[in-house]
Every structure is written in C-alpha cells, then in structure tokens.
N, C-alpha and C positions, 0 to 999 in steps of 0.2 A: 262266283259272281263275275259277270263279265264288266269289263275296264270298258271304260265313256270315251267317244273320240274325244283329240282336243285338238284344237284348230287354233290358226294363228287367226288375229286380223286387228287391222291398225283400231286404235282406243278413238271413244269416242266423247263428247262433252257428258252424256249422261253414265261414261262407265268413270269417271274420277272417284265418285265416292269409293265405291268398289275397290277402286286401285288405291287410294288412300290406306282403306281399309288394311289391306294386302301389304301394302308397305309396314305399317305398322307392326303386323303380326308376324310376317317372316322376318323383317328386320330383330324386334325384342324377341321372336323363337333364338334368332341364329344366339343371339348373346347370352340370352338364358343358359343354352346350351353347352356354351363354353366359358361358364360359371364366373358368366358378366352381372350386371344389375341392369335391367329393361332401358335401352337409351331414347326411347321416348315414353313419354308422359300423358297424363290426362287422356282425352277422347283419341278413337281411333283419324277422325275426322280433321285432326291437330297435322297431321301427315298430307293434308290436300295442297298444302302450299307447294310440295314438289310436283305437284301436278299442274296447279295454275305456272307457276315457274317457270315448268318446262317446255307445256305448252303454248307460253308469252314469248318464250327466246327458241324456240322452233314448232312451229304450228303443222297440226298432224303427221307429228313423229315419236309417236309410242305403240309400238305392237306390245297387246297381248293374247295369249293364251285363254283360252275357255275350255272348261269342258263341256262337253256339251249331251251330256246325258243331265249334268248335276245344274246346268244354267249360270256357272259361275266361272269369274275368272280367277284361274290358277297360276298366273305369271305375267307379268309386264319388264318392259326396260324402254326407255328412252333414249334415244339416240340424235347426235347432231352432226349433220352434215354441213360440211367448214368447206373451204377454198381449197385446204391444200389434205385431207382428212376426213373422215368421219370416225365421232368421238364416242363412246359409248358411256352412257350417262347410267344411272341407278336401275340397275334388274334385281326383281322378288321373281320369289316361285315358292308357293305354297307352302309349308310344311308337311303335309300328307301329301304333297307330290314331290318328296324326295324321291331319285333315285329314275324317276321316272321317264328323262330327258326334258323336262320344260326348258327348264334353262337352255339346256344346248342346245333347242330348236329356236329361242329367240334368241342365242348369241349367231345360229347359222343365219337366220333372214337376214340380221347386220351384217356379218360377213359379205352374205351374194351381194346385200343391196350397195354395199363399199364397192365391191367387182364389177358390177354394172358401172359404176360413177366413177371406175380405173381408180380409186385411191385407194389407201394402208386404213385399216382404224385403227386406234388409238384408246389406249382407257388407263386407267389406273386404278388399281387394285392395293388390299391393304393385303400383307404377308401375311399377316396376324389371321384373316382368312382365307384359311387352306382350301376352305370348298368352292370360293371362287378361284382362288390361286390355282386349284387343279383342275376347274373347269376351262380357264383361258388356257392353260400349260397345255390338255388332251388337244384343244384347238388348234394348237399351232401356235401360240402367243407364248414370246421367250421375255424375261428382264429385259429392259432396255438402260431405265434409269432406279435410281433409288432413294427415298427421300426418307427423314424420321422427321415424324410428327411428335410434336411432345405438348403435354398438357398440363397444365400448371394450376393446382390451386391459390389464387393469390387471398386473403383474408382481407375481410373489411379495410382493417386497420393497414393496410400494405402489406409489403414484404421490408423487413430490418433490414440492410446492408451495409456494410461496415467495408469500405477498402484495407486490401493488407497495407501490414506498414511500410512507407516508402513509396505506395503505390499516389496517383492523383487521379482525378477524377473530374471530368470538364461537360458543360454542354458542348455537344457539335457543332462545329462551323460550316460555313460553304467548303471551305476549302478543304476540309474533311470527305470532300468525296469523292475524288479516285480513289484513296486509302481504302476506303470502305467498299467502295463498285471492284478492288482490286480484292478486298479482305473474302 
C-alpha cells in the first residue's frame, strides 16, 4: 500500500477540534505507553482549551500536518514568536505516525521560520520524555537549563507538620526578602 503525502500548513479555526482531538490522543498514547495512567480526562474535546489559548496569545501560529490521502491531521505544535525568541509551545504527532518524520517536519518549519526572523528558539522539554528529548537532541538542541517539577498530593485535611525540635517557625515578613530573592 502506498503512504499518503503529508503536507504542512498553518491550522485553522475549523481544524481546533481535530487538533484537540489529536492532542488528547497522542498526549494519553505517549503515557499509556510508558506505563503512565491517561493525563487527561473525560472528552477528547476537554483538550480545545490549548487551542483557544494559544491561539488568544498568538493568532495563526499553529502548523499542522495532514495527510492527505486519509483527509486528517496527523501533527500539530504551536509556536510563539517573542521580541527576543521564538518559543516552541505543545507538538502532537499521531500515534500511527510514529517514526514517520511528522514531528521533525513541524519542529524544522519552527526552526527556518526562527531563521528567517534571525532569532534562537527556545522550548522546554520534560527528560522523562525521551521521544522528544531525542527528537530536539537529532535537531541540534543541546540542555541549556534544568529544572524539577515535583508534585505533591496534599489530602483534604492538609498536610501534618511538626517542626524538628529546637527548630521555629514564623510567617514571613517584608524584610524577608532578599533572604529569600538570595535563597
């Protein structure tokens, strides 16, 4: 069976759902996969706020992906072009288009279109995924910085805290704050 072209071209207000859609499903495939529990919920359609979003704080800047034999799209990512930057915002690409280059055809339009506008982009990437980590790494994107996220179940009722002994424990003051801007 012959493979469908797939073409880039910037998103448009009737493909959101679509891209929703897509978000949704690559997003809970990638975690499923690395024997996560589904990070979103409910309807696929629960997912269009990244779309209104992104296209509220930058207006027609989402390429995606179609194929165009099947009439559907197969990748998106959004991108934002800053003063000093463009930032590369949330890329899906299919599940049955593993492997296939989606992705790296919408991280290379971001690239040229950064080139054309002389600036670096910029993104941020979780370690924890390697499939982007080693899509941005084949790109030419090296670590710059590093952060940890951490997530906390706090229970209804609080979290108990007991200071060790000898220890004190105060509200912060104003003048707690180079301390802290320094900490």
């Amino acid at each position: 069976m012959e493979e469908s072209a797939i073409t880039l071209r910037h998103a448009t207000t009737e493909d959101r759902d679509e891209i929703a859609s897509l978000i949704y499903l690559s997003t809970n495939f990638w975690y499923a996969a690395n024997g996560k529990a589904a990070i979103f919920q409910g309807e696929p359609s629960s997912t269009r706020l990244f779309c209104d979003v992104y296209e509220d704080l930058d207006p027609g800047h989402c390429i995606i992906a179609v194929d165009e034999g099947m009439k559907r799209i197969v990748g998106s990512c959004f991108y934002h072009p800053r003063e000093t930057h463009v930032s590369l915002g949330i890329m899906n690409s299919h599940p049955n288009y593993g492997g296939k280059g989606v992705a790296r055809r919408l991280l290379k339009f971001i690239t040229d279109f950064a080139d054309k506008e002389g600036k670096p982009v910029r993104l941020v990437s979780s370690a924890m995924n390697l499939d982007s980590f080693s899509l941005y790494n084949r790109a030419g994107f090296l670590p710059y910085s590093v952060f940890q996220d951490m997530i906390l179940e706090v229970p209804k009722e609080g979290i108990a805290f007991h200071a060790p002994d000898g220890k004190r424990l105060r509200d912060a003051k104003r003048e707690d704050v180079p301390a802290l801007q320094a900490l």
